[in-house]
PDB file of N, CA, C and O in Angstrom:
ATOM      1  N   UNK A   1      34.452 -27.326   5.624  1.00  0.00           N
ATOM      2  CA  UNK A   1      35.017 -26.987   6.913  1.00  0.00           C
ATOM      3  C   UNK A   1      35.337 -28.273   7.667  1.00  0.00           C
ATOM      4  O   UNK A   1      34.519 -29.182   7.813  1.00  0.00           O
ATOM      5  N   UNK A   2      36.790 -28.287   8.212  1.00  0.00           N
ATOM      6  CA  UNK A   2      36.884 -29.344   8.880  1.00  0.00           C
ATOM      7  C   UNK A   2      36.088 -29.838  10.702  1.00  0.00           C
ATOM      8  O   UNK A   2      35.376 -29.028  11.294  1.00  0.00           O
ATOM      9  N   UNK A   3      36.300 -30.760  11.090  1.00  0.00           N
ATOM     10  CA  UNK A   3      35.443 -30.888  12.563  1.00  0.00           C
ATOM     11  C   UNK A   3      36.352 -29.969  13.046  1.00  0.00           C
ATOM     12  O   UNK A   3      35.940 -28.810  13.094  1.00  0.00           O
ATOM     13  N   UNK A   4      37.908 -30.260  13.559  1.00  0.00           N
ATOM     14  CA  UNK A   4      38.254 -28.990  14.196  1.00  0.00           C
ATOM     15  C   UNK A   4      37.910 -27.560  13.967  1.00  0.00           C
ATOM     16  O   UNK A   4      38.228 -26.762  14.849  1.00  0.00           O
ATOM     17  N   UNK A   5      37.442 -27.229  13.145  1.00  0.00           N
ATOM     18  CA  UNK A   5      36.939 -25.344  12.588  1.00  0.00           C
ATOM     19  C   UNK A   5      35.551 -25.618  13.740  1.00  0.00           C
ATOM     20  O   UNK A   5      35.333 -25.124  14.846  1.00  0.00           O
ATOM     21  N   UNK A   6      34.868 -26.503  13.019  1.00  0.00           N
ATOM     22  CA  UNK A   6      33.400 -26.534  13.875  1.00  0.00           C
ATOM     23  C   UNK A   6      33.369 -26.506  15.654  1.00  0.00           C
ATOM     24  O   UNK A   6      32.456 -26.026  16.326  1.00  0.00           O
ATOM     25  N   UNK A   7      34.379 -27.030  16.079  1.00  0.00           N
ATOM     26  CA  UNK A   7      34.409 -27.654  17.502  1.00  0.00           C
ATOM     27  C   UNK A   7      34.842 -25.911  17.853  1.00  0.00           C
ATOM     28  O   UNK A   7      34.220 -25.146  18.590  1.00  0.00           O
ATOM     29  N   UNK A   8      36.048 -25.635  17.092  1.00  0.00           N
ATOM     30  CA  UNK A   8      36.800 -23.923  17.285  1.00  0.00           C
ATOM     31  C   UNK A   8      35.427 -23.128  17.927  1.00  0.00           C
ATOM     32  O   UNK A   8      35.129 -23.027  19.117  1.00  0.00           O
ATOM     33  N   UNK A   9      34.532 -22.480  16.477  1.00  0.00           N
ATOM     34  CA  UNK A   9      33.560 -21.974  16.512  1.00  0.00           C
ATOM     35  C   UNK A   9      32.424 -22.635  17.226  1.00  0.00           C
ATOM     36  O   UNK A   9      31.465 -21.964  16.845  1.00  0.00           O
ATOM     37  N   UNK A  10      32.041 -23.391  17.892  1.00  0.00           N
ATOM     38  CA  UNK A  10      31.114 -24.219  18.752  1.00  0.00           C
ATOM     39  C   UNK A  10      31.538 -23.633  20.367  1.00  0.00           C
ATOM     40  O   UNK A  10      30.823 -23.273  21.302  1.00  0.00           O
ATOM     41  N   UNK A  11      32.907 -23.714  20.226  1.00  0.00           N
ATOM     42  CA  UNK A  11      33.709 -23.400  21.578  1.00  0.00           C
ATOM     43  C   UNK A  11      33.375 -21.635  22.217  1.00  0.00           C
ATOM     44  O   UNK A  11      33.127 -21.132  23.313  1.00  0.00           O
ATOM     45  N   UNK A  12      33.551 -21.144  20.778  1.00  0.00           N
ATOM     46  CA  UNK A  12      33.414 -19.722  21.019  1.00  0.00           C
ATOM     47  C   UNK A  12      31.645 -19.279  21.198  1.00  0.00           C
ATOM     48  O   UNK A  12      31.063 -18.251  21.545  1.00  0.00           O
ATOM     49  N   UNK A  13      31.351 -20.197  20.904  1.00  0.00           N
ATOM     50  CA  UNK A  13      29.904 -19.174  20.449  1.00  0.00           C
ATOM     51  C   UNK A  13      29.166 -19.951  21.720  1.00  0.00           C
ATOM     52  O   UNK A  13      27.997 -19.572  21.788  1.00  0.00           O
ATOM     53  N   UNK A  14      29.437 -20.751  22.563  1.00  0.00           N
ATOM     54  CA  UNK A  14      29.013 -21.517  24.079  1.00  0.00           C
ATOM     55  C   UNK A  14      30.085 -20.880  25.044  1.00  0.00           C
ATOM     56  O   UNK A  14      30.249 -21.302  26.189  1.00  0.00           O
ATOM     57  N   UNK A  15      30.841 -19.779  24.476  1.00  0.00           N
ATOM     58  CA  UNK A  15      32.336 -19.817  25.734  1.00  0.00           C
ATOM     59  C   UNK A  15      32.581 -20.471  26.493  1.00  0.00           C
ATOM     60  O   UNK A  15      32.447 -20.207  27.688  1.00  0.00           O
ATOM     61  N   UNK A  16      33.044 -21.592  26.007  1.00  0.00           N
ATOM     62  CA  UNK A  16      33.532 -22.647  26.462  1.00  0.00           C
ATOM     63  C   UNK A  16      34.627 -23.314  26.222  1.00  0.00           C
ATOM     64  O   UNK A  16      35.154 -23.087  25.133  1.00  0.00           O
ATOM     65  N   UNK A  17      35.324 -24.372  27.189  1.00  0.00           N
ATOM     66  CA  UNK A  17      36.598 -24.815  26.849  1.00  0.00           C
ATOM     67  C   UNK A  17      36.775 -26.266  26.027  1.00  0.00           C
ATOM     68  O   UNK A  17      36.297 -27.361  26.325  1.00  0.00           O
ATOM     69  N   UNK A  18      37.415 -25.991  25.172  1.00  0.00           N
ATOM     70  CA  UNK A  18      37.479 -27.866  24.099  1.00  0.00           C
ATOM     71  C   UNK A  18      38.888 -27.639  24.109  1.00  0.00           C
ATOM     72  O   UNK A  18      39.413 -26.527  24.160  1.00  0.00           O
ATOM     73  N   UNK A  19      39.568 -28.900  24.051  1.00  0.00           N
ATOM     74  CA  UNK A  19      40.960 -29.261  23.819  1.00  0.00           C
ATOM     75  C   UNK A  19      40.964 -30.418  22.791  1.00  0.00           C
ATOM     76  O   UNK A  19      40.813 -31.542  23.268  1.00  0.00           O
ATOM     77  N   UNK A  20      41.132 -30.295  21.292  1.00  0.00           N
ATOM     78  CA  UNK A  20      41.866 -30.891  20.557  1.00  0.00           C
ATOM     79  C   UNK A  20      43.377 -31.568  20.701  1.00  0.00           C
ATOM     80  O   UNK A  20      44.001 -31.518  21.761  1.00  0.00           O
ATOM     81  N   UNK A  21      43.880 -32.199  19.513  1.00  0.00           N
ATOM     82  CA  UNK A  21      45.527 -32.752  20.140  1.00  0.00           C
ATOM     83  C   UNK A  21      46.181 -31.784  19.626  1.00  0.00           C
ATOM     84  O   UNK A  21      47.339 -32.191  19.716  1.00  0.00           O
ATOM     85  N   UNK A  22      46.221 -30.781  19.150  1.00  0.00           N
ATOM     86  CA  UNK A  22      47.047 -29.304  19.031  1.00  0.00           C
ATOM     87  C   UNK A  22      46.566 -28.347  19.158  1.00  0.00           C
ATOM     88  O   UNK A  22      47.313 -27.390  18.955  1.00  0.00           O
ATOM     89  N   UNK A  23      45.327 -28.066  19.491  1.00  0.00           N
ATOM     90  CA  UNK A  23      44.290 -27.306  19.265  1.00  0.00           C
ATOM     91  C   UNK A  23      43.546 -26.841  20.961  1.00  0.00           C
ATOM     92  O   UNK A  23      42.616 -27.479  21.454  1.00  0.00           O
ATOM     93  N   UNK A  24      44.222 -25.590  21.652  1.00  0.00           N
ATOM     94  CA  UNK A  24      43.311 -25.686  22.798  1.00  0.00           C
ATOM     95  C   UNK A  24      42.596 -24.001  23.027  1.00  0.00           C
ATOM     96  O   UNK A  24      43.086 -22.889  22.830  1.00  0.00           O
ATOM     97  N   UNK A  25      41.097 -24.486  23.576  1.00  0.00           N
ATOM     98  CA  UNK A  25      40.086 -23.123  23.284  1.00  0.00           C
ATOM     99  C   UNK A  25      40.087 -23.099  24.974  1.00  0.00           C
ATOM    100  O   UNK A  25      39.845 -24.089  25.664  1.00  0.00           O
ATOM    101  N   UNK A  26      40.333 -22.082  25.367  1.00  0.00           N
ATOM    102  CA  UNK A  26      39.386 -21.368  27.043  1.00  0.00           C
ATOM    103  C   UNK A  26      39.348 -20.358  27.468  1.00  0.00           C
ATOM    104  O   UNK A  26      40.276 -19.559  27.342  1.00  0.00           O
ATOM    105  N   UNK A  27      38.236 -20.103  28.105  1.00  0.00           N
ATOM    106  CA  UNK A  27      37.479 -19.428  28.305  1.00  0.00           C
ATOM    107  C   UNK A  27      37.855 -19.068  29.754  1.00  0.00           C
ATOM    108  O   UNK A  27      37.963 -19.961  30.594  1.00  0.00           O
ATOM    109  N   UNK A  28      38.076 -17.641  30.091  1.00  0.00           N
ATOM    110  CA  UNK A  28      38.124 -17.169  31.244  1.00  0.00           C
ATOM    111  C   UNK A  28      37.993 -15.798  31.444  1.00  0.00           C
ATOM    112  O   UNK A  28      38.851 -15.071  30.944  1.00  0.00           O
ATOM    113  N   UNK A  29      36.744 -15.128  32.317  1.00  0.00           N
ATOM    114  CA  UNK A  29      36.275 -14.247  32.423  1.00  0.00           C
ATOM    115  C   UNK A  29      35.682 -12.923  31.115  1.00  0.00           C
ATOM    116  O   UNK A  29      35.755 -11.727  30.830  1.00  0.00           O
ATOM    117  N   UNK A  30      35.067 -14.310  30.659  1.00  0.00           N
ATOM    118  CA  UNK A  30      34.518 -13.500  29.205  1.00  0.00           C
ATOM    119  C   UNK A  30      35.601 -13.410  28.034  1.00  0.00           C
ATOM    120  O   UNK A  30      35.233 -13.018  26.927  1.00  0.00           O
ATOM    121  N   UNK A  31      37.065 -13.802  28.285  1.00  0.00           N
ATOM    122  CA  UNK A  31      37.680 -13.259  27.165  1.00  0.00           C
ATOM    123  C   UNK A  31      37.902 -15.224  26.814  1.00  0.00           C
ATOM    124  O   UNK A  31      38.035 -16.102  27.666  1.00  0.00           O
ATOM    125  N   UNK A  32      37.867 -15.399  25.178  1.00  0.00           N
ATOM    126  CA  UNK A  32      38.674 -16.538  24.793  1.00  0.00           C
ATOM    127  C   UNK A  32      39.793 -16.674  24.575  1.00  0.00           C
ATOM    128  O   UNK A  32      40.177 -15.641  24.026  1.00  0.00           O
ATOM    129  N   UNK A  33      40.780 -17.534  24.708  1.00  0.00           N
ATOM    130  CA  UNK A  33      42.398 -17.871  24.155  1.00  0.00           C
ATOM    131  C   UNK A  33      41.770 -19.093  23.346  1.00  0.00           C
ATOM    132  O   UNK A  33      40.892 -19.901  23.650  1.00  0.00           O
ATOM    133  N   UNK A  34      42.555 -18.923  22.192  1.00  0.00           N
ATOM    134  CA  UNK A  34      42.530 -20.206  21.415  1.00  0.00           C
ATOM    135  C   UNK A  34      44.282 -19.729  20.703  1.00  0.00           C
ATOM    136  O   UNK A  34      44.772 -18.690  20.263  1.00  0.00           O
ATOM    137  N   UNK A  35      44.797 -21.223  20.930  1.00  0.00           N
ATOM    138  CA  UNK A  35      46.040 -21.764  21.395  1.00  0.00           C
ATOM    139  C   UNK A  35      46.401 -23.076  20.129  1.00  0.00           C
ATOM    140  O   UNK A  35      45.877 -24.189  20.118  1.00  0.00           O
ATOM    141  N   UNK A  36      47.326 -22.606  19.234  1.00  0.00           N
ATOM    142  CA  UNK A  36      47.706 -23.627  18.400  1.00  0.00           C
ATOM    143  C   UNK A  36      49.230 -24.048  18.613  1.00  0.00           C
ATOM    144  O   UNK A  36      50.146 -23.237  18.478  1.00  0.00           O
ATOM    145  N   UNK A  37      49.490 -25.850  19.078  1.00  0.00           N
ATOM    146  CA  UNK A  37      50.775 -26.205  20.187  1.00  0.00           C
ATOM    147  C   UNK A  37      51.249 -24.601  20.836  1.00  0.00           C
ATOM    148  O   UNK A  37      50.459 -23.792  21.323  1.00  0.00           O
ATOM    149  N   UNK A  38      51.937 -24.515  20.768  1.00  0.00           N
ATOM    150  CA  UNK A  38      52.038 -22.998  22.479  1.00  0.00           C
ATOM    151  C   UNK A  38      52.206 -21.830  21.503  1.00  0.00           C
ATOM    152  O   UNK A  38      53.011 -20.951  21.810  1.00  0.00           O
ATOM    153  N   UNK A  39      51.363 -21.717  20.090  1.00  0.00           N
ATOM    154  CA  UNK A  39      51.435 -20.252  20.031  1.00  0.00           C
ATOM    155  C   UNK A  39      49.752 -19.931  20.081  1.00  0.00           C
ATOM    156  O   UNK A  39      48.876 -20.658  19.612  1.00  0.00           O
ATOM    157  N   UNK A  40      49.558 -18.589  20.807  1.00  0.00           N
ATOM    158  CA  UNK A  40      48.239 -18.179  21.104  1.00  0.00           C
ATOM    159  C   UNK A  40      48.029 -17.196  19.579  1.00  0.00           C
ATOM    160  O   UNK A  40      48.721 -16.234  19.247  1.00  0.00           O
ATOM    161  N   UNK A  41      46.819 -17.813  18.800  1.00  0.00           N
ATOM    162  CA  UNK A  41      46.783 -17.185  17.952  1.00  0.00           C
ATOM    163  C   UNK A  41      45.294 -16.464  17.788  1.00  0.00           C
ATOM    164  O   UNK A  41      44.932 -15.782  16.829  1.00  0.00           O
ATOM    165  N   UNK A  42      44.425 -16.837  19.136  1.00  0.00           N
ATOM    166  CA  UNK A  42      43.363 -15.619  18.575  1.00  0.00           C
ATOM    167  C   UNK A  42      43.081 -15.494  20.120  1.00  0.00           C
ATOM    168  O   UNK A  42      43.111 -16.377  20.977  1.00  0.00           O
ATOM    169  N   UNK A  43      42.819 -14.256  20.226  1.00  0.00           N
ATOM    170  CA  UNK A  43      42.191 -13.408  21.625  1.00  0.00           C
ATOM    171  C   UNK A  43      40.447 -12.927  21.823  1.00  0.00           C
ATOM    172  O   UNK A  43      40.384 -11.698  21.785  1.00  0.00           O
ATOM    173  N   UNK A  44      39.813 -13.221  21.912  1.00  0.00           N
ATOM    174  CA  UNK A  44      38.373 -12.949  21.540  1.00  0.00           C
ATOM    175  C   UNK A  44      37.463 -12.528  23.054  1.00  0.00           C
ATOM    176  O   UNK A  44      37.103 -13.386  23.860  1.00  0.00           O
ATOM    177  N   UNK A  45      37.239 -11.246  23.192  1.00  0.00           N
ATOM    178  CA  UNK A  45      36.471 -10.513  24.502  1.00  0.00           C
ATOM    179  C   UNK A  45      35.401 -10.539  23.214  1.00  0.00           C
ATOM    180  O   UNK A  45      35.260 -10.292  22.016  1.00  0.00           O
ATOM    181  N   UNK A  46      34.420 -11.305  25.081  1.00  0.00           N
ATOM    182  CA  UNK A  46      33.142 -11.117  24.439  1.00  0.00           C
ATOM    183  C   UNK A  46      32.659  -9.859  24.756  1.00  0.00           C
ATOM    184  O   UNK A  46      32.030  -9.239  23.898  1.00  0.00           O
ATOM    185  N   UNK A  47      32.925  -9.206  26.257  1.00  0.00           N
ATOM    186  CA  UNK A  47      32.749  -8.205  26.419  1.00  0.00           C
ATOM    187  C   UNK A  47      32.512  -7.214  25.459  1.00  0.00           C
ATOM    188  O   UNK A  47      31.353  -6.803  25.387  1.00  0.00           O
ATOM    189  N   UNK A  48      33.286  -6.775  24.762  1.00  0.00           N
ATOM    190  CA  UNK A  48      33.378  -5.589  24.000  1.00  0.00           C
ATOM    191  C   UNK A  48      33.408  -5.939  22.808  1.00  0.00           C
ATOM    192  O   UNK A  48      33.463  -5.013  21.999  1.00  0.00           O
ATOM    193  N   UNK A  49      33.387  -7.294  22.287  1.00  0.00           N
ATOM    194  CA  UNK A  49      33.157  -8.173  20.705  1.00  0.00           C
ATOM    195  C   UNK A  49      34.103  -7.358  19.969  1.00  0.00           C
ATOM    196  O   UNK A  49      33.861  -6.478  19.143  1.00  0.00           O
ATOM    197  N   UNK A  50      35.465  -7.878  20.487  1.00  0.00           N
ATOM    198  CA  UNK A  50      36.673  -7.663  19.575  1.00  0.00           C
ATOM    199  C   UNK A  50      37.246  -9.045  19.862  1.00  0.00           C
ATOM    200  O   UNK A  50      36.941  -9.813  20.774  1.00  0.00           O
ATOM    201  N   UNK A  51      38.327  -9.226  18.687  1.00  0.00           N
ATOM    202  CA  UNK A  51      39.105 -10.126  18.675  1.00  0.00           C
ATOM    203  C   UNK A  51      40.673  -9.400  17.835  1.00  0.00           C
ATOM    204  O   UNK A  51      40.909  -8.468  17.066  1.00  0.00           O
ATOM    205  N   UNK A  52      41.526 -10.568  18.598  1.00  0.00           N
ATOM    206  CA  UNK A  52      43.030 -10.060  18.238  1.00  0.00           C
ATOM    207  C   UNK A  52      43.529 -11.188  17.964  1.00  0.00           C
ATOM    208  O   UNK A  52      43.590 -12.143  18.738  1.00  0.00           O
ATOM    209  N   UNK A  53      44.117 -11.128  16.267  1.00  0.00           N
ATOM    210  CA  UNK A  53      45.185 -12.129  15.960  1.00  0.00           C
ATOM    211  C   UNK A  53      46.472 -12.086  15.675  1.00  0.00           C
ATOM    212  O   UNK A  53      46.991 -11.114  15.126  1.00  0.00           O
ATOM    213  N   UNK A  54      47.308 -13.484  16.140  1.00  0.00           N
ATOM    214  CA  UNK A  54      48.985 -13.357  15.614  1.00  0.00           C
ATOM    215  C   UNK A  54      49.210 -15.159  15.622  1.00  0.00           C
ATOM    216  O   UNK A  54      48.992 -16.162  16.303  1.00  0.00           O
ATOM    217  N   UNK A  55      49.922 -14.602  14.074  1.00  0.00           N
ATOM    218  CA  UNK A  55      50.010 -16.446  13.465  1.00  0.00           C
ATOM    219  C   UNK A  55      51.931 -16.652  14.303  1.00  0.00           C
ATOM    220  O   UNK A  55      52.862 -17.412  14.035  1.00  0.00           O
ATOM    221  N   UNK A  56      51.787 -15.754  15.139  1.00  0.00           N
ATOM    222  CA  UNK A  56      53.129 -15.882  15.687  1.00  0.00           C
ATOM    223  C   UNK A  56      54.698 -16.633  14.901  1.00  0.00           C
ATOM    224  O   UNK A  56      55.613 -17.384  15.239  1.00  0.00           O
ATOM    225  N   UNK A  57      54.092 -15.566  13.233  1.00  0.00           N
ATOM    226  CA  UNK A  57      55.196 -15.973  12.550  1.00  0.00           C
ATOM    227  C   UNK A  57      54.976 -17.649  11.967  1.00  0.00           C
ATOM    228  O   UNK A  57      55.703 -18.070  11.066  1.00  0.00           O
ATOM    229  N   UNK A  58      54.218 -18.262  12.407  1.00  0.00           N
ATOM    230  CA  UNK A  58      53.769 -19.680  11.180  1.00  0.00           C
ATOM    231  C   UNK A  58      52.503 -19.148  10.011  1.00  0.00           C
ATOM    232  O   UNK A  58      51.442 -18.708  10.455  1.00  0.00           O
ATOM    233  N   UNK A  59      52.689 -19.220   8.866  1.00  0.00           N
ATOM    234  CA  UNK A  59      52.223 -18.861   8.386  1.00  0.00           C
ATOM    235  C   UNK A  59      51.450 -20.327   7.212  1.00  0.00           C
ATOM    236  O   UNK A  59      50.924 -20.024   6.141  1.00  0.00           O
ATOM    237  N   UNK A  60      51.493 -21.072   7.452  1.00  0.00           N
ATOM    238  CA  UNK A  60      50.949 -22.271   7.125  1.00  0.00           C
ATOM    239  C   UNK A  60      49.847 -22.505   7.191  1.00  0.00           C
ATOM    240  O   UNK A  60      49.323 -21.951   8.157  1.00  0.00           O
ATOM    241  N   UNK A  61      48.904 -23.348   6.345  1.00  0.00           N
ATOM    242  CA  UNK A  61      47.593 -24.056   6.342  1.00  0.00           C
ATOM    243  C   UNK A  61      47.147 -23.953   7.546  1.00  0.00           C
ATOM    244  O   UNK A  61      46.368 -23.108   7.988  1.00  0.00           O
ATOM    245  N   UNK A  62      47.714 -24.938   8.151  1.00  0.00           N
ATOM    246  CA  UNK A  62      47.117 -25.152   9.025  1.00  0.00           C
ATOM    247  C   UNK A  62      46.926 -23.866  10.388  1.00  0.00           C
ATOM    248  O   UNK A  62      45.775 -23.762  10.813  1.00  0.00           O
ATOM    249  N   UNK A  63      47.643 -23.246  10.820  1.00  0.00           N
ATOM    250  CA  UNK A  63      47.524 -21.768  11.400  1.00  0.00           C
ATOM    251  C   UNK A  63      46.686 -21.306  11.083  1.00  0.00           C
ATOM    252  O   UNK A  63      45.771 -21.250  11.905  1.00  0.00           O
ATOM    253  N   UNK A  64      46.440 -20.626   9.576  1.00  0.00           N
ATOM    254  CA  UNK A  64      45.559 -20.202   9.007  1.00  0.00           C
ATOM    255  C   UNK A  64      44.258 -20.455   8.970  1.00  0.00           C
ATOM    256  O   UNK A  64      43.415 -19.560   9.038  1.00  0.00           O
ATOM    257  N   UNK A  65      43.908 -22.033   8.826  1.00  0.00           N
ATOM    258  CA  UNK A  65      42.589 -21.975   8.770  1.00  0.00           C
ATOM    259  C   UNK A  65      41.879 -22.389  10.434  1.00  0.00           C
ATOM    260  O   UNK A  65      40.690 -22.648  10.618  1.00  0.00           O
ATOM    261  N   UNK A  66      42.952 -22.363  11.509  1.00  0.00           N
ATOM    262  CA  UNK A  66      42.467 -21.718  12.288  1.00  0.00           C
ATOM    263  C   UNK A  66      41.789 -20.738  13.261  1.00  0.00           C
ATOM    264  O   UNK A  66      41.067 -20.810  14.255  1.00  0.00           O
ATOM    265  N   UNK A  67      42.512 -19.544  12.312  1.00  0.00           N
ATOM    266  CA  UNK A  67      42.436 -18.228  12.165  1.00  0.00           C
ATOM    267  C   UNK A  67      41.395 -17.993  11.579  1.00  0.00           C
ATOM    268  O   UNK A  67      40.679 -17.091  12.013  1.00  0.00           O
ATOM    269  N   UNK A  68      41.014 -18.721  10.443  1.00  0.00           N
ATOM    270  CA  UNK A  68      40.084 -18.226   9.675  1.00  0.00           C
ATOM    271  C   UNK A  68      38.944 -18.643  10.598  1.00  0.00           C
ATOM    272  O   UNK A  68      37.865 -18.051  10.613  1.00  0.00           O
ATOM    273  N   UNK A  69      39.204 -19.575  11.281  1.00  0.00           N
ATOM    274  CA  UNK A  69      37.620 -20.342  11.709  1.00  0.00           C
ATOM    275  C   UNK A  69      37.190 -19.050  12.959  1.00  0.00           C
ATOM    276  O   UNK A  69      36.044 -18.618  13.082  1.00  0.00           O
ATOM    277  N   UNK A  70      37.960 -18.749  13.505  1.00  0.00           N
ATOM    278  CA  UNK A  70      37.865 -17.219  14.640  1.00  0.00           C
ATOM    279  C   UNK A  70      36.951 -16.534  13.630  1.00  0.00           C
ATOM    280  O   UNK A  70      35.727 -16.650  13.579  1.00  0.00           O
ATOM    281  N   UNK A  71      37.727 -15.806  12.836  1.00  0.00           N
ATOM    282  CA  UNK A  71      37.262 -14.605  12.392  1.00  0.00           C
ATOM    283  C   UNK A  71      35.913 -15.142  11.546  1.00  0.00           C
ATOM    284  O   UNK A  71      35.306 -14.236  10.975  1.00  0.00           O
ATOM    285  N   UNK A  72      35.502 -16.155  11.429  1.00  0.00           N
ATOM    286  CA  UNK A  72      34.254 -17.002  10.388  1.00  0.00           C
ATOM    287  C   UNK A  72      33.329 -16.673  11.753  1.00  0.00           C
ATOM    288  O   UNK A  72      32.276 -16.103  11.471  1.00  0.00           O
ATOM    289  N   UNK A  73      33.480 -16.860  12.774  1.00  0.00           N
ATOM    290  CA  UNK A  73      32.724 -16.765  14.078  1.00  0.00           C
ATOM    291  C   UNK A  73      32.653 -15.117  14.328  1.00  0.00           C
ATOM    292  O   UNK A  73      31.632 -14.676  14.857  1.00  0.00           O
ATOM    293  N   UNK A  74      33.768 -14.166  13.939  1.00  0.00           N
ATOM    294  CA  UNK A  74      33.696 -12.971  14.399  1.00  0.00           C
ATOM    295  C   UNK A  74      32.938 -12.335  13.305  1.00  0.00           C
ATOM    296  O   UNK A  74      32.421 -11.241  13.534  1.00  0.00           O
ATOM    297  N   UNK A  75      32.806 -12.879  12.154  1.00  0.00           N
ATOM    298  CA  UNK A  75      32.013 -11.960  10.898  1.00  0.00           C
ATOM    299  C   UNK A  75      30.490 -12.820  11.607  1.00  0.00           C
ATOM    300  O   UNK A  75      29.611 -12.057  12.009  1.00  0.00           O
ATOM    301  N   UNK A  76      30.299 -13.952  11.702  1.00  0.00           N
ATOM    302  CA  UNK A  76      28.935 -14.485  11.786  1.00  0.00           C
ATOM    303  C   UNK A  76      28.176 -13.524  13.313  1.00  0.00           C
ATOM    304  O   UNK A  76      26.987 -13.270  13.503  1.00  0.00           O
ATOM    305  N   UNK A  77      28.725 -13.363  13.716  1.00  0.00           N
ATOM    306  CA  UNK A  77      28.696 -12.508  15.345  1.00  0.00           C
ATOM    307  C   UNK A  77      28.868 -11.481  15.095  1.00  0.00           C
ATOM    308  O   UNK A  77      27.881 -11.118  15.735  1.00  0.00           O
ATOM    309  N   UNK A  78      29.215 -10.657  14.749  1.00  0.00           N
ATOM    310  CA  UNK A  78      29.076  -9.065  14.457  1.00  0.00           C
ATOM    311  C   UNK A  78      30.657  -8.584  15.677  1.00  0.00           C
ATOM    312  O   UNK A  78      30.915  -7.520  16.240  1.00  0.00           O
ATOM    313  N   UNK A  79      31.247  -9.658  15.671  1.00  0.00           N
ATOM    314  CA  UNK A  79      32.673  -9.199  16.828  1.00  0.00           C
ATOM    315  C   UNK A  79      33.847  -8.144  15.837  1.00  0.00           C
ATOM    316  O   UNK A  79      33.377  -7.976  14.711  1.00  0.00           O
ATOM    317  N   UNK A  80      34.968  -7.562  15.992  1.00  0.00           N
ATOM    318  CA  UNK A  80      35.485  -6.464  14.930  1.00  0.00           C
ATOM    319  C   UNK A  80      36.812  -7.303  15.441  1.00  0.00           C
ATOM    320  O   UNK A  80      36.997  -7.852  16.527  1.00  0.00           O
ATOM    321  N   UNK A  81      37.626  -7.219  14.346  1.00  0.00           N
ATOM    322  CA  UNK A  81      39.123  -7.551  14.387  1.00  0.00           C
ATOM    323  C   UNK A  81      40.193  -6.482  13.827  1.00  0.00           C
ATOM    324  O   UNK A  81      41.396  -6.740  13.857  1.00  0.00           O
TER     325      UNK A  81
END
């Protein structure tokens, strides 16, 4: 796993905000945005421990294992996608 996956999932599981150089996580009123350059690709309420994804049409490595690092946090957390 790369540091960005770790910092991703670190971000989510403190709901909290980290900004990478393409990479931005925050947190506002319980729900997360995590933001790859301006496409929003994961939605995560802690509230109700769901999460919502869209690779907004990039379908590349790198998207992906962004994505993956969400849902690595939503299987380790018991959150539903």
């Amino acid at each position: 796993m790369r540091s960005y996956q770790k910092e991703i999932i670190n971000a989510l599981i403190n709901k909290m905000d980290w900004m990478g150089s393409n990479t931005n996580v925050e947190t506002k009123n319980g729900v997360t945005e995590v933001t790859y350059y301006r496409t929003k690709i994961a939605v995560v309420n802690h509230g109700n421990k769901t999460a919502k994804f869209d690779n907004g049409g990039w379908t590349n490595a790198a998207t992906t294992a962004r994505i993956n690092a969400v849902k690595e946090f939503c299987n380790d957390y018991g959150y539903t996608y």
